[in-house]
C-alpha positions in Angstrom: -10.7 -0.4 -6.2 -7.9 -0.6 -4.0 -5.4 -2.5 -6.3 -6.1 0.0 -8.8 -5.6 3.0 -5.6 -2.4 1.6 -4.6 -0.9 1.2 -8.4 -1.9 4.6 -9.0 0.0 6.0 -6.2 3.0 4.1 -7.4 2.8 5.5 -10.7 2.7 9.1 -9.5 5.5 8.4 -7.4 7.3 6.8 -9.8 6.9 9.5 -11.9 7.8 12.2 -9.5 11.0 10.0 -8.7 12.4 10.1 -12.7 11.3 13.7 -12.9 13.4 14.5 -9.6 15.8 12.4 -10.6 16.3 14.0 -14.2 16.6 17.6 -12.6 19.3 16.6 -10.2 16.9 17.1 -6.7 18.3 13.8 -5.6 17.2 14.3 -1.7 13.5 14.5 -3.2 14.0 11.4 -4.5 15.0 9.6 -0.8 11.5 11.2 0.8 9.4 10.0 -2.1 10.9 6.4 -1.5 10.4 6.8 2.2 6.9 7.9 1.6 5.7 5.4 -0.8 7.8 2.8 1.8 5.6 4.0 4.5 1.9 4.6 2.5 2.5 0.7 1.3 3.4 -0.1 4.8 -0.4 1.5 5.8 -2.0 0.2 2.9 -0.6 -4.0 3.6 -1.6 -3.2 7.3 -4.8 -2.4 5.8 -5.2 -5.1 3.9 -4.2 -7.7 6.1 -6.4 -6.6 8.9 -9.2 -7.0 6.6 -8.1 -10.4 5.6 -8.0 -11.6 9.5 -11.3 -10.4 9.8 -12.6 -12.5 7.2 -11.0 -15.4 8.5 -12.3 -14.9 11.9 -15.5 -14.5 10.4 -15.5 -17.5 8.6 -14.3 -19.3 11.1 -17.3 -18.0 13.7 -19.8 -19.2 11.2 -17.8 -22.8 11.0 -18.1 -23.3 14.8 -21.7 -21.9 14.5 -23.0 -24.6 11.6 -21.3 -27.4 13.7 
């Protein structure tokens, strides 16, 4: 659900960016790159917190089974 979250945001953006970009707003185009830079930023955060988790996790239940 996530994947499919993050690709949809940068398809909206992506969109946004060719609209802008086709009516000449060329500033609106920087903001929309520096917002999907920074919302990507979040969501690999995100994502890599939940992966340390699951390696601490698995880890715990290694030393546990020992």
């Amino acid at each position: 659900m996530d994947v499919i979250r993050v690709a949809g945001i940068g398809l909206i953006l992506a969109l946004l960016h060719l609209f802008f970009e086709q009516t000449g707003k060329k500033e609106f185009t920087f903001f929309l790159f520096v917002f999907g830079y920074l919302y990507m930023t979040v969501e690999m955060l995100r994502f890599l917190r939940y992966f340390f988790e699951e390696i601490t996790a698995f880890f715990e239940w290694l030393t546990i089974s020992v």
